[in-house]
N, C-alpha and C positions, 0 to 999 in steps of 0.2 A: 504494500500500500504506500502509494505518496505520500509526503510531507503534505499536499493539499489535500488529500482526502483524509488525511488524520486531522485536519486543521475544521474541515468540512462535517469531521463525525462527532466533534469534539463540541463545537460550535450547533449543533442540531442538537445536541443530549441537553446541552445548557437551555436552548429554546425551550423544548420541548420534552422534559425528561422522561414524560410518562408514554410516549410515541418511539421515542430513538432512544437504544441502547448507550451504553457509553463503552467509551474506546476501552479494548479488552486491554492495554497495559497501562490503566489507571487506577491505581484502589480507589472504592466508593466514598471510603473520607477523605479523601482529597479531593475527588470530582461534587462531594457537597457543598465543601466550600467552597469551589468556581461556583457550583448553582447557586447557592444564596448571597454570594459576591455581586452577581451582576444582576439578579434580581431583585436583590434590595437597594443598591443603586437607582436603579428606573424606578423602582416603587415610590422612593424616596424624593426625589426630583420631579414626578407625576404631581404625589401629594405635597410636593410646596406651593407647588405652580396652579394646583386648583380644589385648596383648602375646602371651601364650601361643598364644592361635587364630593369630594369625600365622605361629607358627614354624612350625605343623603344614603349611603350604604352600608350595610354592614361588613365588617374585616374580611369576612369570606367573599362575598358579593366583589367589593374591591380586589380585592387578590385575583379575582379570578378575570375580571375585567382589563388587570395591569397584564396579567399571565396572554391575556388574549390578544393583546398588544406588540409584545414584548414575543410572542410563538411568530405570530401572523403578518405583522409589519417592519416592509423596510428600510429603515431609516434613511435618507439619504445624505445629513449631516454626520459627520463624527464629533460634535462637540454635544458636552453636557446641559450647555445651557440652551441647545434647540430641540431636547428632548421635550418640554412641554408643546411645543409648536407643531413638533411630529405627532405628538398625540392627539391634539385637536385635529390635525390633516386624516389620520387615522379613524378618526369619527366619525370627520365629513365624509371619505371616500368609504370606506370598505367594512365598515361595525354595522351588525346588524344590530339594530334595536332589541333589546328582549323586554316581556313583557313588565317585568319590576322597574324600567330605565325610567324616568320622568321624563316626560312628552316637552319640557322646557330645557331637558340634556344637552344639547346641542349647542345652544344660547347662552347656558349660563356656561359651559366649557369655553365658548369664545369670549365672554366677557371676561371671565379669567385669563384665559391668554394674553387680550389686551391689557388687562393690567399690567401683567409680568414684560409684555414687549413695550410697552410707554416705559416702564421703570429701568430699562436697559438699554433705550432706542439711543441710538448717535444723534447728537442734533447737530443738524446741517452748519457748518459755521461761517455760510455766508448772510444765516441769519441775523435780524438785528431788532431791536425791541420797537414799535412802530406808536411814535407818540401821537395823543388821541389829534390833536392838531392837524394831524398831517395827512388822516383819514379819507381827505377826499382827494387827494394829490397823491398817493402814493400808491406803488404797487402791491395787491395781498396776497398774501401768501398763508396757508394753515400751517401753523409749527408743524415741526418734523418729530415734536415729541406728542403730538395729542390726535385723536382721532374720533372722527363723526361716526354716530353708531347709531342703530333703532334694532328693536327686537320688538317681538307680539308678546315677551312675557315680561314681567317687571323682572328681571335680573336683578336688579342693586337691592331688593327687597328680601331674597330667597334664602334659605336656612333648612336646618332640620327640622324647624318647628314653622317652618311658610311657605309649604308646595303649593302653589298655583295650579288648576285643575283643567283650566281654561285659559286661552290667550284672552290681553287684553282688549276691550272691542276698539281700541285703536290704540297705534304704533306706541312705543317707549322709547323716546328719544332721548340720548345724552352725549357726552363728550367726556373721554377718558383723558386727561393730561399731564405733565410735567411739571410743577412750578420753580419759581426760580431757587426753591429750597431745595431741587430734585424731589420735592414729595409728590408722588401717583393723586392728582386729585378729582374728582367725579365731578360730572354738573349734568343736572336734568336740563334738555330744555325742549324745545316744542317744533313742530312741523315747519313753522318758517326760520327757525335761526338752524334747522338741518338742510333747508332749501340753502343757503345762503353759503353755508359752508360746504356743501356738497357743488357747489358751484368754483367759490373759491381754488376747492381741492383741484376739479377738472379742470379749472381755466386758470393757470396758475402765473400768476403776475397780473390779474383781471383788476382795473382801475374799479371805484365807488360808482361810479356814473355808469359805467356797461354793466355792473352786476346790479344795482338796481332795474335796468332795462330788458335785464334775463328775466328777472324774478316777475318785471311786470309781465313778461309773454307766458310765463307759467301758472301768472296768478292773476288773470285777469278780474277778478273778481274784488280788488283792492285799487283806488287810482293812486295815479305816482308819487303824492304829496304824501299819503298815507306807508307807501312803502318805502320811498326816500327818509321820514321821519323816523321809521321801524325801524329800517335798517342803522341806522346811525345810532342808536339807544342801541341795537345788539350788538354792534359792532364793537362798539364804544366800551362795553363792557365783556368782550371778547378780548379785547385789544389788554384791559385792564390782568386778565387774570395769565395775557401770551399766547392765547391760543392762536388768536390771528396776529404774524408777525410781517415785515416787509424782509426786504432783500438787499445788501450790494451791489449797485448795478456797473459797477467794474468789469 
């Protein structure tokens, strides 16, 4: 046998121990410690990165959830800290749902993620704090550390003791971000300050004056003074907490 198929048999028993044998010149206390080496690792790194989803299950439940993970998917990162990111992908693509999962799983996994990725993210450094003054002259941009989000279920509410049974009858909008303490900070807000910054995002450098003029063709149902006014009061206090920053135009 190869040095690759030894590496290949070796690497399957750790996956999947209860499926593949382990390599015939390893005692089994020593191959238990590889097994609970690197499955307490991923276990370990899952549960920092999404504390809440945890509680919703029991040790076994979990265990077996990380186990099906950890058999079944392939990482495409080698680094420790994009194992939660792989788990979320994990979810999205290829986990089947079983009947005990909460029907909001999927949501509040990614609002976890988002946390953990805002509290890590690079921020761009041709960044620059955009004073409120300058609001209408200047180019915007959404920090590189905060991100626009809606889900159907209230996430920032959810626990072991507040499953949601039901989505909400309309969207949960918020904004995960960075402040200048580096602290992860949340903020609810509503359908038109997601309009606004989901514009921003897509049109990135978009003056005051043209994103007001997006919003009027999507929201015809508000005239201009009204969304010129809004927009400036959300803006304004976008601008206050960094969310919305401008740019070096070097």
């Amino acid at each position: 046998m190869s040095f690759i198929d030894v590496q290949n048999e070796f690497m399957a028993h750790i996956r999947e121990p209860k499926k593949n044998k382990k390599p015939t010149d390893i005692e089994d206390r020593r191959m238990a410690i590889y097994r609970d080496l690197f499955f307490n690792n991923i276990e370990g790194f899952i549960s920092s990165g999404y504390p809440v989803l945890k509680t919703l299950y029991s040790d076994k439940r979990w265990n077996k959830l990380i186990r099906q993970f950890f058999s079944e998917y392939n990482c495409q990162s080698p680094y420790f800290l994009d194992i939660a990111g792989e788990f979320i992908n994990y979810l999205s693509s290829s986990y089947k749902m079983k009947n005990y999962d909460p029907a909001f799983m999927l949501e509040l996994a990614h609002y976890e993620w988002v946390e953990l990725d805002v509290s890590i993210a690079n921020e761009d450094p041709n960044e620059r704090k955009l004073q409120q003054t300058a609001l209408t002259k200047s180019p915007l941009f959404l920090s590189s550390v905060a991100r626009n989000l809606s889900y159907q279920y209230p996430v920032q509410t959810i626990s072991d003791q507040v499953r949601p049974k039901e989505p909400s009858t309309v969207p949960n909008y918020f904004v995960v971000y960075r402040d200048e303490e580096d602290e992860v900070q949340f903020l609810a807000t509503n359908a038109m300050t997601a309009l606004l910054l989901s514009i921003i995002e897509s049109v990135e450098g978009i003056t005051f004056d043209n994103l007001c003029q997006q919003v009027i063709m999507q929201a015809p149902q508000f005239n201009e003074e009204q969304i010129t006014q809004g927009a400036l009061v959300t803006l304004n206090a976008l601008i206050e907490r960094g969310v919305i920053v401008t740019k070096n135009q070097d």
